[in-house]
Kinemage of the C-alpha trace (Angstrom):
@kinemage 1
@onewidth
@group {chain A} dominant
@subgroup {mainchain}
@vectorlist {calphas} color= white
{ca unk a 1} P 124.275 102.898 91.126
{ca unk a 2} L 122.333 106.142 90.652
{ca unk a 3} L 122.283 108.769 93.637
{ca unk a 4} L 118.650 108.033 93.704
{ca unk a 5} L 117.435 104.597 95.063
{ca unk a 6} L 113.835 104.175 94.978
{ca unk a 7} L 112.281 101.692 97.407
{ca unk a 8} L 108.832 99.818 97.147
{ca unk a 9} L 107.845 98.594 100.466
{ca unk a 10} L 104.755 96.931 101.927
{ca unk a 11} L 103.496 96.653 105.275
{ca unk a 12} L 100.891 94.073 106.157
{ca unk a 13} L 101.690 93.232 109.803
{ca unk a 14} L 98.673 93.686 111.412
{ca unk a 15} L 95.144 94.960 109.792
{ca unk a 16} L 96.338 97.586 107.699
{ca unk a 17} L 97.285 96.648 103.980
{ca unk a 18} L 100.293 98.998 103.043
{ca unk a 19} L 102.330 99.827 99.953
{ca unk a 20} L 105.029 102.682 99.175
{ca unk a 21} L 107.437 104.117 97.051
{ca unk a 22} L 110.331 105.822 98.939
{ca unk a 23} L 113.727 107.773 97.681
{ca unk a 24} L 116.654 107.226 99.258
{ca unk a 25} L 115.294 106.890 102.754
{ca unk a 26} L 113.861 109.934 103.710
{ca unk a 27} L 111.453 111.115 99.951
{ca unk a 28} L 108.162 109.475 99.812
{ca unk a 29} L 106.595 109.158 96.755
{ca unk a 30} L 103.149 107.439 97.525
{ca unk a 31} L 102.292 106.071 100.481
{ca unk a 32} L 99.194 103.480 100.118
{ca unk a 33} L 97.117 102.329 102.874
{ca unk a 34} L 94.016 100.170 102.912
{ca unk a 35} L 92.662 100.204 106.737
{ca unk a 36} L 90.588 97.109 107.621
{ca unk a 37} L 88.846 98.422 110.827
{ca unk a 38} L 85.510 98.445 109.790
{ca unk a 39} L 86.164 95.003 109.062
{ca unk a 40} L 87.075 94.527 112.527
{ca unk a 41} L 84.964 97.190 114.357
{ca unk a 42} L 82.061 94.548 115.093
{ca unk a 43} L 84.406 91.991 116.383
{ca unk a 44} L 85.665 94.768 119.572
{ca unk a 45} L 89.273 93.583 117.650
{ca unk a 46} L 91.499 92.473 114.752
{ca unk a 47} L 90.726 88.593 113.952
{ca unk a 48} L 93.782 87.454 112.522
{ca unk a 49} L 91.930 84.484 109.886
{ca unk a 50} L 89.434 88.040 108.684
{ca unk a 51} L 92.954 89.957 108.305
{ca unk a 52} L 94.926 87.499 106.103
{ca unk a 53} L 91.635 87.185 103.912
{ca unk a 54} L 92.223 91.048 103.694
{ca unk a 55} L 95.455 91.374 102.740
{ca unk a 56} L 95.726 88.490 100.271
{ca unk a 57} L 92.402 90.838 98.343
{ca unk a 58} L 94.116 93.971 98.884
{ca unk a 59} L 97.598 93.267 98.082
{ca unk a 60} L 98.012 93.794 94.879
{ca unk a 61} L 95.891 96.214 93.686
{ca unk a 62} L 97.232 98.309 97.171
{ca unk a 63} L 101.028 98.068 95.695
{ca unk a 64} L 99.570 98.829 91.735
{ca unk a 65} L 98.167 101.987 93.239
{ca unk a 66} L 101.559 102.792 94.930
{ca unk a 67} L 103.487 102.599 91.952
{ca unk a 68} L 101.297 104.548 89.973
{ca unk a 69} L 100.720 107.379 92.475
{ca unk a 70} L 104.798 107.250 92.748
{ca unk a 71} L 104.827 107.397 88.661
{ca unk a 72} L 107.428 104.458 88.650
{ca unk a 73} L 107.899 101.480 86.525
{ca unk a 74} L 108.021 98.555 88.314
{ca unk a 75} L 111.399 97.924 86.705
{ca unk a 76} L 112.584 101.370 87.868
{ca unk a 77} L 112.632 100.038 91.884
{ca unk a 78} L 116.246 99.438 93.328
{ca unk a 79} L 114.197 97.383 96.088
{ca unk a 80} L 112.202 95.705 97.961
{ca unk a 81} L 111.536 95.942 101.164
{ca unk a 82} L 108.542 94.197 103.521
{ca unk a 83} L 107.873 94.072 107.068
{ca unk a 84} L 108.772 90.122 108.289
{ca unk a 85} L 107.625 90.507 112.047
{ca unk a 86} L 106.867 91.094 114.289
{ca unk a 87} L 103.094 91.273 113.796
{ca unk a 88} L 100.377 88.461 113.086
{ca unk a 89} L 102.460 85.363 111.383
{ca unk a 90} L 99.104 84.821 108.678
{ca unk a 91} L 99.210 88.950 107.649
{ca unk a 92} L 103.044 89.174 107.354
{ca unk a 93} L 102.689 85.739 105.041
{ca unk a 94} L 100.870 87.670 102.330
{ca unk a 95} L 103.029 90.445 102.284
{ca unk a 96} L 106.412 88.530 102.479
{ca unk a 97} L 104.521 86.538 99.440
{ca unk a 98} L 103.869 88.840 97.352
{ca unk a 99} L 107.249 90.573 97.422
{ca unk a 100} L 109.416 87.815 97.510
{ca unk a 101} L 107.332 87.339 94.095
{ca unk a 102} L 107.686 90.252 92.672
{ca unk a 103} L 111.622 90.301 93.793
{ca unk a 104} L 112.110 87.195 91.779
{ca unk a 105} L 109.573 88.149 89.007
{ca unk a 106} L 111.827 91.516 88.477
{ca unk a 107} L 115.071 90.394 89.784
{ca unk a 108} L 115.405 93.083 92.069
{ca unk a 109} L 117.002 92.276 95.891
{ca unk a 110} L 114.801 91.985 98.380
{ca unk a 111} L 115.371 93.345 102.210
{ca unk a 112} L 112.990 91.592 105.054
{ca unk a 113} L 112.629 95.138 107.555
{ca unk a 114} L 111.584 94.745 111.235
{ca unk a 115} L 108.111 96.435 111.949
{ca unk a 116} L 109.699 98.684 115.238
{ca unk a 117} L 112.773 99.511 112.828
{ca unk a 118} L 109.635 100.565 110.803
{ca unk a 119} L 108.238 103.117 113.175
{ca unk a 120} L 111.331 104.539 114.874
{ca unk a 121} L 112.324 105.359 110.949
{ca unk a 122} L 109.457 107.373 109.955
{ca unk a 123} L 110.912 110.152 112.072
{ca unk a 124} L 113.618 110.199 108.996
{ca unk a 125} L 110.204 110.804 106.951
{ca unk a 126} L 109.373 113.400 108.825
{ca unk a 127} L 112.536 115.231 109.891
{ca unk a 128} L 115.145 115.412 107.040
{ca unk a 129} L 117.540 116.222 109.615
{ca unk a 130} L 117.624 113.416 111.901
{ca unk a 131} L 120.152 111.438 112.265
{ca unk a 132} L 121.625 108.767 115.087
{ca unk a 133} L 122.306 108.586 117.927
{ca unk a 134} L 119.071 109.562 119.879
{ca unk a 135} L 116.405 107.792 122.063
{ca unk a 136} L 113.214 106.919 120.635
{ca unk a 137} L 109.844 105.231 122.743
{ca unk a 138} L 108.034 102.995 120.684
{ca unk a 139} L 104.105 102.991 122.146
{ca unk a 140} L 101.760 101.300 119.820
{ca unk a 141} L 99.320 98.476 119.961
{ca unk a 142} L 102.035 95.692 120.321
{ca unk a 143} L 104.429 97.027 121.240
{ca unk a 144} L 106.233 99.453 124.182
{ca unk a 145} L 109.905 99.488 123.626
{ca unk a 146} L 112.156 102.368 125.365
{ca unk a 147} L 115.166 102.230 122.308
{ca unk a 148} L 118.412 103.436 122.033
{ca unk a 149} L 118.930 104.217 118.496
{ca unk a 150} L 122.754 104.012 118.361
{ca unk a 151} L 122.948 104.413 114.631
{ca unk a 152} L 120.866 103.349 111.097
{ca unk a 153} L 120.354 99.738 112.016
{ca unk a 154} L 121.555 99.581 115.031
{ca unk a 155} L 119.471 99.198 118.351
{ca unk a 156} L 119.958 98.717 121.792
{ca unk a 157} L 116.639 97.801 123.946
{ca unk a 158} L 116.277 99.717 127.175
{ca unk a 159} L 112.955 98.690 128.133
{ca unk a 160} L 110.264 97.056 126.988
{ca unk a 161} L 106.500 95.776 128.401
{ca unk a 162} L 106.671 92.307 130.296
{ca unk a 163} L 102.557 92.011 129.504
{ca unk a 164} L 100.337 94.167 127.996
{ca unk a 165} L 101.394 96.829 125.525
{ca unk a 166} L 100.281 100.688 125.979
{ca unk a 167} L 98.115 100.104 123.059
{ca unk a 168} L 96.764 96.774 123.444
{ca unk a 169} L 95.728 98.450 127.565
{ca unk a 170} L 94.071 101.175 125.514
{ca unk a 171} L 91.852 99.211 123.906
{ca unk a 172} L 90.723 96.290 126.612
{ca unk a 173} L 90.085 99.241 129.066
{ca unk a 174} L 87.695 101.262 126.317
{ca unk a 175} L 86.127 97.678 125.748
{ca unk a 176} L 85.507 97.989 129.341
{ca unk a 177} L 84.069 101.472 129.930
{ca unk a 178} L 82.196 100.550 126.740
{ca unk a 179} L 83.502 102.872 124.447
{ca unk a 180} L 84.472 100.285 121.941
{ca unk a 181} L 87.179 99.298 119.170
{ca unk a 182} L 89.609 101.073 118.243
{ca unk a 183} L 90.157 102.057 122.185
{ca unk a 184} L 92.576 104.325 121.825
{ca unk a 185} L 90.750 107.593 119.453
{ca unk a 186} L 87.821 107.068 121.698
{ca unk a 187} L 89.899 107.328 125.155
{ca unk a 188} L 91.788 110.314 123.742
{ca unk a 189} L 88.345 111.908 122.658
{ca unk a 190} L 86.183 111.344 125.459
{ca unk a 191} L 89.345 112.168 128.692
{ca unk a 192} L 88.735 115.794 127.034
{ca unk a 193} L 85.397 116.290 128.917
{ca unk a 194} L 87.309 114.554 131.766
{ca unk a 195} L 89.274 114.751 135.289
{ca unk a 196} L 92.239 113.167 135.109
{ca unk a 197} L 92.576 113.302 138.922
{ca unk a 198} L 89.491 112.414 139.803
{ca unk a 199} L 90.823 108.599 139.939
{ca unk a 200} L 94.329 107.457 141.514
{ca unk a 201} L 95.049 104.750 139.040
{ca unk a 202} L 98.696 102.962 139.737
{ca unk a 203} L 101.772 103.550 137.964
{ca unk a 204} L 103.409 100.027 136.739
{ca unk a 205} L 106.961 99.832 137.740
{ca unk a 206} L 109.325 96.472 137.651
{ca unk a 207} L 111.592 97.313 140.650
{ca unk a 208} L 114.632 94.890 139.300
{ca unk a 209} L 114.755 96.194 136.139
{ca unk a 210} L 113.544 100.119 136.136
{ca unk a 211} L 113.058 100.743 132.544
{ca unk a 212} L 110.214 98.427 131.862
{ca unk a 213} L 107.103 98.212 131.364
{ca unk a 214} L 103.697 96.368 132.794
{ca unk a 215} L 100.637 98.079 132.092
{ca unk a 216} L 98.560 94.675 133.053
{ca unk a 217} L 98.198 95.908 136.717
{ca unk a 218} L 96.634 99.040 135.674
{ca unk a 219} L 94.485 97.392 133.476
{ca unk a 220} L 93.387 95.506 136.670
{ca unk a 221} L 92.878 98.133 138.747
{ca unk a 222} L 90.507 100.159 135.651
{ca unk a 223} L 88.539 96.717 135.447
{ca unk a 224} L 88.256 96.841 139.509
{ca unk a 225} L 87.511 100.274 140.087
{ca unk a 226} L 84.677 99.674 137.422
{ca unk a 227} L 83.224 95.840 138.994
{ca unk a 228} L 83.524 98.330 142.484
{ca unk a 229} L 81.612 100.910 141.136
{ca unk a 230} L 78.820 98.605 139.463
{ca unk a 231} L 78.217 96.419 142.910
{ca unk a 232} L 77.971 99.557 145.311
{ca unk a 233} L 75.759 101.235 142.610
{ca unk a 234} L 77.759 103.655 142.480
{ca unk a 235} L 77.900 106.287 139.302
{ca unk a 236} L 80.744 105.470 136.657
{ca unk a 237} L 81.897 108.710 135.040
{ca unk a 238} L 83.229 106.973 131.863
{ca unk a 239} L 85.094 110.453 131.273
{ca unk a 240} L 86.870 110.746 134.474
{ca unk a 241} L 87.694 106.708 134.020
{ca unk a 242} L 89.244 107.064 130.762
{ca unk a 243} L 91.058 110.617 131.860
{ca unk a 244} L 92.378 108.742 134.625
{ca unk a 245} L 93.801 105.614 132.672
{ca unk a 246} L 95.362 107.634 130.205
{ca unk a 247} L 97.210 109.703 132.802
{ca unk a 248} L 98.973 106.954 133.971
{ca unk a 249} L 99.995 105.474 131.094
{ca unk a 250} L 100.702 109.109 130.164
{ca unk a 251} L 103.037 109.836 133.262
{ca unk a 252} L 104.564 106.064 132.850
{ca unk a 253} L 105.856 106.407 129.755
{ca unk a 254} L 106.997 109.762 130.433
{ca unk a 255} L 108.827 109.129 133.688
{ca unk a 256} L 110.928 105.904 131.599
{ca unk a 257} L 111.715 108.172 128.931
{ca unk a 258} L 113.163 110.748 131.223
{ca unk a 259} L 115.570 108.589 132.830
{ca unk a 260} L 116.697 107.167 129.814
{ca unk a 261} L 117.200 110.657 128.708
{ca unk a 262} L 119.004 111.244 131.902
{ca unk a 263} L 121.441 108.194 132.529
{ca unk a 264} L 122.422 107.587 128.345
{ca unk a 265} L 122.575 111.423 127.771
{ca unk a 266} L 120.263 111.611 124.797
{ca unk a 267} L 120.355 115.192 122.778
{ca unk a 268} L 117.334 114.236 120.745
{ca unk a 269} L 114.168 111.820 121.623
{ca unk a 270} L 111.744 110.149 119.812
{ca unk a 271} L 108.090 108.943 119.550
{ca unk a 272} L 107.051 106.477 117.526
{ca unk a 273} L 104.348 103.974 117.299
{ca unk a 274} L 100.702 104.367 117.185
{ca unk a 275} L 99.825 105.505 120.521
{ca unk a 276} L 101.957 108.548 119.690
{ca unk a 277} L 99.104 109.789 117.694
{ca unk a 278} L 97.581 110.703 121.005
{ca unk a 279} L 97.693 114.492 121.382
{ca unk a 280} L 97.676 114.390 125.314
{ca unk a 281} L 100.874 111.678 125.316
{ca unk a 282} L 102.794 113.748 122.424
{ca unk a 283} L 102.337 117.109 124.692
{ca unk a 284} L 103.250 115.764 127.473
{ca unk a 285} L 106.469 113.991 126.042
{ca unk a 286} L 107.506 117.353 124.348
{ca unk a 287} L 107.148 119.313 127.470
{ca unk a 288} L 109.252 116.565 129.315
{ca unk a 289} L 112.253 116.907 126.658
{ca unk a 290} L 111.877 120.828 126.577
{ca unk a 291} L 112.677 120.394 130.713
{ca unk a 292} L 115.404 118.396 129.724
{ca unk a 293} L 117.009 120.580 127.364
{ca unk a 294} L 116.711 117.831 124.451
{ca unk a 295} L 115.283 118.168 121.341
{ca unk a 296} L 111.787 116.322 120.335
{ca unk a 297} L 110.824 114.418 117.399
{ca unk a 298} L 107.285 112.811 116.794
{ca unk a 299} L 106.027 111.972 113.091
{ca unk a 300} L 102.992 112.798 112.149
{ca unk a 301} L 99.573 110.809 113.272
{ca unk a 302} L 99.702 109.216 109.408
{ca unk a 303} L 102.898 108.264 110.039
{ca unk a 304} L 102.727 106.854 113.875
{ca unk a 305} L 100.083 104.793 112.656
{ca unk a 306} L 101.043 101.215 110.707
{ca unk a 307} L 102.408 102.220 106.888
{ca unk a 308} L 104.305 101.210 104.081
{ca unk a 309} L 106.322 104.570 103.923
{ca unk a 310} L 108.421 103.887 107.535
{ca unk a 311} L 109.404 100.689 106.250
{ca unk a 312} L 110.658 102.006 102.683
{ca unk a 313} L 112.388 104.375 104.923
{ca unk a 314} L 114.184 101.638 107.200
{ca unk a 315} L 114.247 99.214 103.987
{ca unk a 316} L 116.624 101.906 102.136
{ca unk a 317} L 119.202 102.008 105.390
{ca unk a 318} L 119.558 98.325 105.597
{ca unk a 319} L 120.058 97.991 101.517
{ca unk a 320} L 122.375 100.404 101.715
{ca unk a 321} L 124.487 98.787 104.645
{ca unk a 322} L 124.248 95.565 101.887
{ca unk a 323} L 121.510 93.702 103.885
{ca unk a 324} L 119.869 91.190 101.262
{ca unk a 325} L 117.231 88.702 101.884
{ca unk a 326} L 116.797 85.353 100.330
{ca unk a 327} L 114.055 83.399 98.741
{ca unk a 328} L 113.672 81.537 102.015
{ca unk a 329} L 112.475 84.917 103.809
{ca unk a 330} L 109.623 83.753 106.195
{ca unk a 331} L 107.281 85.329 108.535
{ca unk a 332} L 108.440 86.084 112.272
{ca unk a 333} L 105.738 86.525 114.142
{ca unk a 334} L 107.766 87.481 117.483
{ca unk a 335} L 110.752 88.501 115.556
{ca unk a 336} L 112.942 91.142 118.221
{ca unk a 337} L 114.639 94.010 117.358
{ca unk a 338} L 118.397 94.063 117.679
């Protein structure tokens, strides 16, 4: 084996149609991504039957443009690797298709990657000198998982959402204020011009089990405070609303994180996921680990966000630990990491 092993990997979990070239693990040589919002935009969210229509157009012409921006013969890959779950079981079908194809076409292995193995990896991307252990949050539209990152491959959940994900609150609670889809740009943009006191919004704990998450009740409470507002006649400063939501969810996440940091004696922490595109949450997380004397990691917004390049990154650990996927590699729509 050469000292350089050159991943392709595709990504087509959700709404975003993904292809990549990465060297050994941490190197990326294109990074492809087709974004299907528009598509979506009118709906006020992804439809998962519009999606799979995507991806099955965009597939290959999306890992043809990889390739050639990576200036690599297709017979010049070590691997494949492609996101199996969790995500939307008719999107992940089209891209476990199409590489299991081109894995037999070529003859190449093939290496079925989880989608939150995906994210927490793109901090390899981004920082060269990374390495586990360290604790990484996970905050996208899915998913909210508090990790312990015991080593390449290896993952212990802390704590995770028992309802709605940070993400997924994001967006029903723009929906409401009437800010529309995606929900979580235009509550970022518009709690700029806002007071994020101006609106005592609860903070979702799970007393038996401390690390988790529930964002549902707060979602509740935005949905009240609005219905409230609306019946007395009284003004709705959307600003101030969306300020106030992402405060909690802000301070939620933030509080978890720092007793995970506290009790499993983390040195370095991690965001990952795409909520950690969100300028106030990524602030407010570094400040929390400079308190605790730990060091922070966060990719870049391109990289929090869904993409082919964080799974080429987690792809290249598990090939190299000799984790090899078979022809009978299906979709797991609710697949857990572990």
């Amino acid at each position: 084996m050469s000292d350089s092993v050159k991943i392709l990997a595709i990504e087509s979990s959700c709404d975003e149609t993904a292809a990549s070239v990465v060297e050994n693990g941490r190197k990326v040589l294109s990074n492809i991504i087709y974004s299907q919002i528009d598509l979506h935009t009118i709906y006020g969210g992804v439809v998962p039957e519009i999606a799979s229509r995507a991806h099955i157009d965009k597939i290959n012409p999306v890992i043809r443009a990889a390739l050639n921006e990576a200036g690599v013969a297709r017979d010049e890959i070590d691997a494949i690797a492609v996101t199996y779950g969790p995500g939307l079981v008719g999107s992940l079908l089209v891209g476990v298709s199409a590489a299991k194809a081109m894995a037999f076409a070529l003859n190449k292995p093939l290496v079925g990657v989880n989608h939150i193995a995906g994210h927490i990896s793109a901090n390899y991307i981004e920082y060269e000198e990374l390495e586990p252990p360290f604790g990484c949050l996970v905050v996208s539209g899915g998913h909210t998982h508090l990790v312990n990152v015991a080593d390449y491959g290896r993952y212990e959940i802390i704590g995770r959402t028992r309802d709605d994900a940070a993400g997924e609150a994001f967006d029903k609670v723009a929906r409401a204020i009437g800010l529309g889809y995606p929900g979580g740009p235009k509550i970022e943009k518009i709690s700029h011009e806002g007071d994020a006191s101006a609106i005592s919004f609860p903070r979702g704990k799970i007393d038996e089990h401390p690390y988790d998450f529930s964002f549902s009740g707060l979602k509740s409470a935005v949905l009240n405070y609005l219905n409230g507002c609306r019946m007395k006649g009284e003004e709705i400063v959307e600003a101030n609303v969306a300020a106030s939501f992402q405060e909690s969810v802000v301070d939620t996440l933030c509080t978890h994180a720092r007793m995970a940091i506290r009790e499993y004696g983390f040195k370095k922490f991690a965001l990952a996921g795409g909520v950690s595109s969100n300028q106030t949450f990524r602030k407010a997380a570094e400040k929390m680990c400079e308190e605790e004397g730990v060091s922070f990691y966060c990719p870049s917004p391109i990289m929090c966000t869904d993409n082919a390049a964080m799974i080429g990154a987690a792809g290249y650990y598990e090939y190299m630990a000799g984790v090899r996927s078979g022809p009978d590699l299906n979709a797991v729509p609710n697949l857990q990491l572990g």
